[in-house]
VMD Tcl script that draws the C-alpha trace (Angstrom):
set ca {
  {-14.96 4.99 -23.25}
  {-16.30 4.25 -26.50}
  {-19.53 5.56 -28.08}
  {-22.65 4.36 -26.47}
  {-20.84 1.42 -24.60}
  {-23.01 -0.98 -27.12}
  {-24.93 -1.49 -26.10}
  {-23.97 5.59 -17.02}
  {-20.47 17.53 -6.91}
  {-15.45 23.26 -5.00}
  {-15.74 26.53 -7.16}
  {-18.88 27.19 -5.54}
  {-20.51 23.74 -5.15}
  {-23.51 24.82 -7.12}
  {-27.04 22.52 -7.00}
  {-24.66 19.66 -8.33}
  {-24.73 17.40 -5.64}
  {-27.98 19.92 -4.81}
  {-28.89 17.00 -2.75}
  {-32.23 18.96 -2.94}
  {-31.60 22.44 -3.65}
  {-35.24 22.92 -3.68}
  {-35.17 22.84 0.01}
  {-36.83 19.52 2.29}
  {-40.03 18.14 1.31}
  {-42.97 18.36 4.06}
  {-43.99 14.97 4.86}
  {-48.09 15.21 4.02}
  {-50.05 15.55 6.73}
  {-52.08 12.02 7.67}
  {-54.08 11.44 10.44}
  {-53.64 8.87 13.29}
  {-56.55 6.48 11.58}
  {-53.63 6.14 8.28}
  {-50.54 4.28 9.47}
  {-50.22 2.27 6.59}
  {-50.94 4.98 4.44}
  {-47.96 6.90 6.56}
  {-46.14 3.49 6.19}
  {-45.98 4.05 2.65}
  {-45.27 7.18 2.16}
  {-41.93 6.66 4.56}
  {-41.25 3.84 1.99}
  {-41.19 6.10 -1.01}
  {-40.57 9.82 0.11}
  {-37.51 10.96 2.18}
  {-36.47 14.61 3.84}
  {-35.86 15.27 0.26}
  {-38.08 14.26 -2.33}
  {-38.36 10.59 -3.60}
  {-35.97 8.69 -2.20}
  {-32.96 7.76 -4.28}
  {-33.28 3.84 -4.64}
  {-36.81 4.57 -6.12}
  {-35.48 7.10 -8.36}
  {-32.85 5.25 -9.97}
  {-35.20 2.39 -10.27}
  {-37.69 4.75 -12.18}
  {-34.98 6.05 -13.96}
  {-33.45 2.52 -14.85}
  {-36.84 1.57 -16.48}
  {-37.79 4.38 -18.48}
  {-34.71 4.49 -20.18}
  {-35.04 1.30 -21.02}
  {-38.47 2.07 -22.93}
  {-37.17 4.89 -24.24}
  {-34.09 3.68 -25.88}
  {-35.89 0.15 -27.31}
  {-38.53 2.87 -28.52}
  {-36.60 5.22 -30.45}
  {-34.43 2.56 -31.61}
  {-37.02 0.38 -32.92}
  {-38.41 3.18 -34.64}
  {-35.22 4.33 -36.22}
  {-34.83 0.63 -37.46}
  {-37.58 0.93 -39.20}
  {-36.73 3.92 -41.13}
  {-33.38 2.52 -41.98}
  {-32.53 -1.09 -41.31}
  {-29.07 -0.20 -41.93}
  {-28.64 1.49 -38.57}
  {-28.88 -2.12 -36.94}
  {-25.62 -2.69 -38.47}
  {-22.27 -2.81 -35.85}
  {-19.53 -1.23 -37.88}
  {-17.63 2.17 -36.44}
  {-18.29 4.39 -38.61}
  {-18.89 8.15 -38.22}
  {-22.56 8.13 -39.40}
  {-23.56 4.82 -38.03}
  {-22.07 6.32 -34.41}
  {-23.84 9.60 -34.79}
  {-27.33 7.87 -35.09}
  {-25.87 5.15 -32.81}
  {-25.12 7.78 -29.88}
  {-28.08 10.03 -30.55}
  {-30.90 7.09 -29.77}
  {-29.48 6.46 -26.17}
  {-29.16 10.14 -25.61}
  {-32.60 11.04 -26.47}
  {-33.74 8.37 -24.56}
  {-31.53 9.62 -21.58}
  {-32.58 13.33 -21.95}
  {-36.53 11.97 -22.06}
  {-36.05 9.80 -18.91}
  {-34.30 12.64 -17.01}
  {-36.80 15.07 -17.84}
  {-39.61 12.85 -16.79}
  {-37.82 11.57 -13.58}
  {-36.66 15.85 -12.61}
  {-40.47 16.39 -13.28}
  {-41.47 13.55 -10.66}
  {-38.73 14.69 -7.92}
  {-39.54 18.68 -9.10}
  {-36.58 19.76 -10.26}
  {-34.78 21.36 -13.25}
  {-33.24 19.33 -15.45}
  {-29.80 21.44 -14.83}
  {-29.64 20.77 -11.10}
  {-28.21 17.03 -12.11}
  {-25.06 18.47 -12.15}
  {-24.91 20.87 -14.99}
  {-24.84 24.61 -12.88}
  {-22.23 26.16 -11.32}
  {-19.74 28.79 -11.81}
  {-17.89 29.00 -15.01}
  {-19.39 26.04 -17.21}
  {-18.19 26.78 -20.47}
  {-14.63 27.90 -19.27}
  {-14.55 23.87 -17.26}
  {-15.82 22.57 -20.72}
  {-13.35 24.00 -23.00}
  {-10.62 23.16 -19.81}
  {-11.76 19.68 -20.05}
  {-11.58 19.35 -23.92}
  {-7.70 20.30 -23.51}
  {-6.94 18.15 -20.67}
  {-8.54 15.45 -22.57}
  {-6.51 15.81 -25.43}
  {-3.53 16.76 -23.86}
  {-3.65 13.04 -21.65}
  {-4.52 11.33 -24.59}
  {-1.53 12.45 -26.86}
  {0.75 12.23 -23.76}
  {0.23 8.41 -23.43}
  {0.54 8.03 -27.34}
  {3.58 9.47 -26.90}
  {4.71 7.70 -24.02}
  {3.29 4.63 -26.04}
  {5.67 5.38 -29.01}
  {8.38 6.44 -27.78}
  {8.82 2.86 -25.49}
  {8.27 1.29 -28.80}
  {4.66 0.12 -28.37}
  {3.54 1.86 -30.67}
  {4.14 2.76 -34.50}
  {3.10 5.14 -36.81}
  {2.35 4.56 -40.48}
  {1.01 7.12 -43.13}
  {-1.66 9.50 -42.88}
  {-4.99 7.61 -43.75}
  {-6.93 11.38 -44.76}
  {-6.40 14.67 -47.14}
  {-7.63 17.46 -48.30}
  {-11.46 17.89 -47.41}
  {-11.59 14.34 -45.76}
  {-9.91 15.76 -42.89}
  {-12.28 18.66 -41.68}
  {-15.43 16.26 -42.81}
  {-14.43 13.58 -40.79}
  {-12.96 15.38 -38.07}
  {-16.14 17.44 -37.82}
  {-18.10 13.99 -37.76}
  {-16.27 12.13 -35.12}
  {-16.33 15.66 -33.00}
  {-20.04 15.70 -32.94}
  {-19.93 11.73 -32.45}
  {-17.81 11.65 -29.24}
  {-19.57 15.68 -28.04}
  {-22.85 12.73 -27.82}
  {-20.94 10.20 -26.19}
  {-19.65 12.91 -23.89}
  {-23.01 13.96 -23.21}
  {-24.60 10.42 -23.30}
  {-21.91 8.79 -20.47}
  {-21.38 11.62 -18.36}
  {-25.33 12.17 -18.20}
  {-25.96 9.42 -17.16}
  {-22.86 8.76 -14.62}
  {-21.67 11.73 -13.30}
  {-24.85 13.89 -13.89}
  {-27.90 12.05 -13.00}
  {-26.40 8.64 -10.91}
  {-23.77 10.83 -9.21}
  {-26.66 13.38 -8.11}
  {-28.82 10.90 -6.80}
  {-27.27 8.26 -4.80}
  {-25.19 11.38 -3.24}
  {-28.45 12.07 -1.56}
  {-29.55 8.51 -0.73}
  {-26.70 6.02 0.13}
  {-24.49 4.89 2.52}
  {-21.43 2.55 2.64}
  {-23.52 -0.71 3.50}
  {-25.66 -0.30 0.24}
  {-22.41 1.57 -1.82}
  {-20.67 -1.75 -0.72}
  {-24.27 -4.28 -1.30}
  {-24.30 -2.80 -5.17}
  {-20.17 -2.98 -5.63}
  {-20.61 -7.26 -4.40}
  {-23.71 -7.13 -7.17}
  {-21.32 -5.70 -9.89}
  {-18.60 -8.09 -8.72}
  {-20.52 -10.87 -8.35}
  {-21.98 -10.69 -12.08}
  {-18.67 -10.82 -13.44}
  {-17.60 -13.73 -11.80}
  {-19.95 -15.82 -12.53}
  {-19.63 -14.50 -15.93}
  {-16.13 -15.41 -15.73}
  {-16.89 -18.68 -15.28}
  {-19.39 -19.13 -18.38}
  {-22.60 -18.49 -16.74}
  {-25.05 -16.17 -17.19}
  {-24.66 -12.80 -15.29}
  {-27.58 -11.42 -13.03}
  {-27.54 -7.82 -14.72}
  {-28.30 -7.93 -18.06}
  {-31.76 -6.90 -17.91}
  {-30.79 -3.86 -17.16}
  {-28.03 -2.78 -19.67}
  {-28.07 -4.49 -22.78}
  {-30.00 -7.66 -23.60}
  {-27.16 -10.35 -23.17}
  {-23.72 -9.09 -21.82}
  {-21.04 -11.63 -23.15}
  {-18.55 -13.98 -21.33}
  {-15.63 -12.23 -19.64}
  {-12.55 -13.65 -20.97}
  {-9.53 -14.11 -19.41}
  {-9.14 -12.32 -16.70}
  {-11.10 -9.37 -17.74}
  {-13.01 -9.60 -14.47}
  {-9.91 -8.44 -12.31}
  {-10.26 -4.88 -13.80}
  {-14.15 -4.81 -11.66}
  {-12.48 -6.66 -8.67}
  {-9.50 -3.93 -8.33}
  {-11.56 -0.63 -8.39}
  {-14.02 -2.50 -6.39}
  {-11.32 -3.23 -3.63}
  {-9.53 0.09 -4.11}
  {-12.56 2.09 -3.24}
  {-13.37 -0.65 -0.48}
  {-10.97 0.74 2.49}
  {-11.62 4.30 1.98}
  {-15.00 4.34 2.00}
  {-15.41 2.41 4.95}
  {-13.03 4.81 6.57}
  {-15.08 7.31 5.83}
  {-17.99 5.81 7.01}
  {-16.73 5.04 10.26}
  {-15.53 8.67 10.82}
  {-19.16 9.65 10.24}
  {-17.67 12.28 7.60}
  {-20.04 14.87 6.51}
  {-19.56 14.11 2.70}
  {-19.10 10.52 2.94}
  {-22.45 10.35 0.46}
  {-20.64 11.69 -2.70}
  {-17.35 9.69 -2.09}
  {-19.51 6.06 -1.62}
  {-21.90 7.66 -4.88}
  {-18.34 7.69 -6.28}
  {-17.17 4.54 -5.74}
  {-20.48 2.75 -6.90}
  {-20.79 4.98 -10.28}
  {-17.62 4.37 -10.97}
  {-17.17 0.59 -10.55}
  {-20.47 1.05 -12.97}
  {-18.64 2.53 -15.05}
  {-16.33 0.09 -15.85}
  {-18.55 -2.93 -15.71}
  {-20.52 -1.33 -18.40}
  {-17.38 -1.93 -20.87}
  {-17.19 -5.27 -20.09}
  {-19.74 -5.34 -22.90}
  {-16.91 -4.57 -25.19}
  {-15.48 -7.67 -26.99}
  {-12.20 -6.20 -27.45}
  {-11.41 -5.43 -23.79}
  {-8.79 -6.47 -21.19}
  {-8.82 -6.17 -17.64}
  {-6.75 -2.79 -17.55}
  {-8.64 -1.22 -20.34}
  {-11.56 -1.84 -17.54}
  {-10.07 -0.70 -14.54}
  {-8.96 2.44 -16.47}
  {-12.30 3.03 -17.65}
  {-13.63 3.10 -13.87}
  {-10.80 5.28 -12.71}
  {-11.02 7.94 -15.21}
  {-14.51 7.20 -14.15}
  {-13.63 8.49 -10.88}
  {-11.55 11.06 -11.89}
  {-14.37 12.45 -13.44}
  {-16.16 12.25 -10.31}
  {-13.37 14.60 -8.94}
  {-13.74 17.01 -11.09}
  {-17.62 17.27 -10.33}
  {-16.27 17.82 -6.59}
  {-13.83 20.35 -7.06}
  {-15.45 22.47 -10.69}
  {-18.82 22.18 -9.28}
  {-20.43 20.54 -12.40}
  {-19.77 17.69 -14.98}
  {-18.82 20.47 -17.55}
  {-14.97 19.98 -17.28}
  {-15.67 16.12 -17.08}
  {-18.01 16.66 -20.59}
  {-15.10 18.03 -22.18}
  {-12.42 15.75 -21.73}
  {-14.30 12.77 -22.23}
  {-15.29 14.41 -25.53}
  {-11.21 15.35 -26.43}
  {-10.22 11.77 -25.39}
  {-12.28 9.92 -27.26}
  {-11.97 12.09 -30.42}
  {-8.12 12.13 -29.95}
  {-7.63 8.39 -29.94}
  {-10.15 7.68 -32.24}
  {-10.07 10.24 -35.21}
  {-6.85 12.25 -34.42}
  {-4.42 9.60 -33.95}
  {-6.24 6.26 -34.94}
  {-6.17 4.11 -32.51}
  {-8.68 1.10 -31.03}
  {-11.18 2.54 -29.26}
  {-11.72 0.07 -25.77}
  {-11.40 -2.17 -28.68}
  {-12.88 -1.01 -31.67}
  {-11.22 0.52 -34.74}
  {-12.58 3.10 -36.37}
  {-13.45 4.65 -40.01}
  {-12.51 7.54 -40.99}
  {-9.03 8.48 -39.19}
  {-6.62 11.01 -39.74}
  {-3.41 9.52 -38.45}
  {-2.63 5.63 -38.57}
  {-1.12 3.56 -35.44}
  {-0.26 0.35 -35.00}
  {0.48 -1.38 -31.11}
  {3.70 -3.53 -31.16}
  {5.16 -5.89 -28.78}
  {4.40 -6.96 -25.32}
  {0.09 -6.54 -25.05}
  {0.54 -5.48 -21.17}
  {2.72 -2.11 -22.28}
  {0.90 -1.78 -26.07}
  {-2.61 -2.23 -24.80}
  {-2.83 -5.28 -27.85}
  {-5.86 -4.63 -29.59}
  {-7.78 -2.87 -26.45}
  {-5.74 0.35 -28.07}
  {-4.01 2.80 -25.85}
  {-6.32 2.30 -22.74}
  {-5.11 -1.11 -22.65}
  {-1.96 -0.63 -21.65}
  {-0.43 -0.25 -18.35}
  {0.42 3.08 -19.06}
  {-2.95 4.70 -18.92}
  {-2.39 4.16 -15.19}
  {0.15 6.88 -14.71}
  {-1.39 8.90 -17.10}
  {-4.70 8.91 -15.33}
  {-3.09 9.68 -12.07}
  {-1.24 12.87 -13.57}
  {-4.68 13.73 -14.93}
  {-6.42 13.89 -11.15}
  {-2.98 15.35 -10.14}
  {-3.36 18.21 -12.61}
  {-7.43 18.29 -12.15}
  {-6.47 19.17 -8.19}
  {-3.96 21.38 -8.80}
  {-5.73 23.41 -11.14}
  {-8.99 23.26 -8.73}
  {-9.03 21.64 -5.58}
  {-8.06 24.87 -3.55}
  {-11.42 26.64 -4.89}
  {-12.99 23.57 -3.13}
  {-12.83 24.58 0.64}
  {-14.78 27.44 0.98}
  {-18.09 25.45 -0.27}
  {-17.85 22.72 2.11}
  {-20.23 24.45 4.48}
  {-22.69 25.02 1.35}
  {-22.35 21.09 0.37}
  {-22.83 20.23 3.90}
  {-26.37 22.24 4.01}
  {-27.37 20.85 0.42}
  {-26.92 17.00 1.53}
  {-28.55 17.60 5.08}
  {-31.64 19.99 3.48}
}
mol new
graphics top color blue
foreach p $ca { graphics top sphere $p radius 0.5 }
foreach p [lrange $ca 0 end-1] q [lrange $ca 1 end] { graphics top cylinder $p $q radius 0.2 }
display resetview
């Protein structure tokens, strides 16, 4: 969950998952002398709006003009920015590009499928109280599998690296750094992508895109090219090792349930197979990341997931927001760690990983190690305990929203 991947929903289930909380779209009225005209229109417009797979599509490209835009432009006002190392002023203008670009595709796409922006979602009940719940949670995890890391002896800690005013300057930096990234991932993940195949997919194309994701890894695996990168950065790199395996496993954990669902025909099947797919995303997005192994992967697309529980059962990526912010911030700046493989400038305390890779996390940093597992399980433990009763009385609501 690094910054800008180098380079993407009960309290009262809001419009999140608003599968079109602008009610159903009238299909326009053609006569019998139009079929293909009719033909087309079937093609591109559904019971609710523009249907999904066009959507994303649209989306896809814009923000692919948008971010090579305002990056080339930015390049040209400072070649510097075009340089790779972590540092808090380099991320800041590293994270803002992508998240203009984001906030200038999803305003143009909500304008096409006439919506607010908000309904991706960002309403529901009690947003700032999930967002400041979510920055404590995300701390909270993070420090508990530092500790869990030091005291098995995987991890050491050396002298403090800041003083004096260093420490609020560069706290302050990285805070507004990782609030972006926060912003930037879960905008484009759990906000827009999570919104919009909720209302447009099924298991058989959940499943067709998870083979697609799975299928680019292998072969980059095996030191070809992959049959994605046109669409997230210009060349993703060779998977080493067995990085690939951390794709495979969420891919094959989200596999059986999914399918179950489908074949129960279960009313909110859509978010949990919009789930799976934005998730497995998720993680094959950090694959991009030089420095990571196959957990640090699979932990990425599980607290992927996790995030899309908390959309489910808050209502809105607020809570999700916040403790992607607080995790980041915590193992980067707080406590010093590798970041999915990349070390930092500018952190308060200093750590060092020690012995066995598979419990340290190696160079990956924390979410490297086989730890993060349990850690990520007690944070969906403590996310449903702390919300999933409010869930139940909105399942009618959702219900209505999807079918609308």
């Amino acid at each position: 969950m690094e910054p800008g991947i180098q380079t993407p929903a009960p309290a009262a289930l809001p419009a999140r998952i608003a599968a079109d909380s602008d009610g159903p779209h009238e299909p326009l009225a053609l006569g019998p002398d139009l079929p293909e005209l009719h033909d087309l229109h079937w093609a591109l417009v559904g019971s609710q709006g523009l249907r999904a797979g066009w959507s994303v599509l649209i989306f896809v490209l814009l923000y692919r003009l948008f971010n090579l835009f305002l990056g080339s432009i930015a390049v040209q006002i400072d070649p510097a920015i075009a340089r790779s190392d972590f540092s808090p002023t380099m991320a800041l203008i590293g994270e803002l590009i992508p998240l203009l670009a984001l906030l200038a595709t999803a305003a143009f796409v909500a304008r096409i499928e006439n919506r607010n922006l908000l309904a991706y979602n960002l309403t529901g009940p009690r947003r700032t109280r999930h967002f400041f719940s979510g920055l404590g949670a995300g701390f909270v995890a993070l420090s508990a599998l530092v500790g869990a890391l030091a005291w098995g002896g995987w991890l050491h800690f050396g002298p403090v690296a800041l003083s004096g005013a260093a420490i609020c300057k560069y706290g302050a930096l990285w805070g507004v750094v990782f609030l972006l990234v926060g912003f930037f991932e879960e905008g484009a993940f759990r906000c827009y992508l999570q919104f919009t195949l909720t209302r447009g997919i099924n298991f058989w194309w959940a499943l067709g895109i998870v083979a697609v994701l799975c299928l680019d890894v292998l072969l980059r695996s095996r030191g070809h090219a992959g049959i994605l990168a046109f669409i997230f950065v210009d060349k993703l790199p060779a998977l080493k090792g067995n990085s690939a395996w951390g794709i495979y496993a969420i891919a094959l954990l989200g596999l059986f349930p999914c399918l179950a669902l489908h074949r129960k025909h279960a009313p909110h099947s859509g978010f949990w197979q919009a789930a799976w797919v934005s998730s497995t995303l998720f993680g094959f997005i950090h694959t991009s990341n030089n420095g990571e192994n196959w957990i640090g992967i699979f932990a990425a697309a599980a607290i992927g997931f996790v995030f899309c529980v908390s959309v489910w059962v808050t209502g809105s990526a607020w809570w999700a927001i916040g403790c992607h912010t607080a995790w980041d911030w915590a193992e980067t700046y707080f406590y010093g760690t590798a970041d999915s493989g990349l070390p930092a400038q500018g952190h308060y305390l200093t750590t060092n990983p020690a012995g066995n890779a598979l419990w340290s996390g190696g160079t990956d940093g924390p979410e490297g190690s086989l730890l993060v597992v349990g850690i990520i399980l007690l944070l969906l433990v403590a996310l449903l305990v702390m919300y999933g009763r409010r869930s139940h009385a909105s399942l009618g609501t959702l219900a209505t929203e999807q079918t609308g």
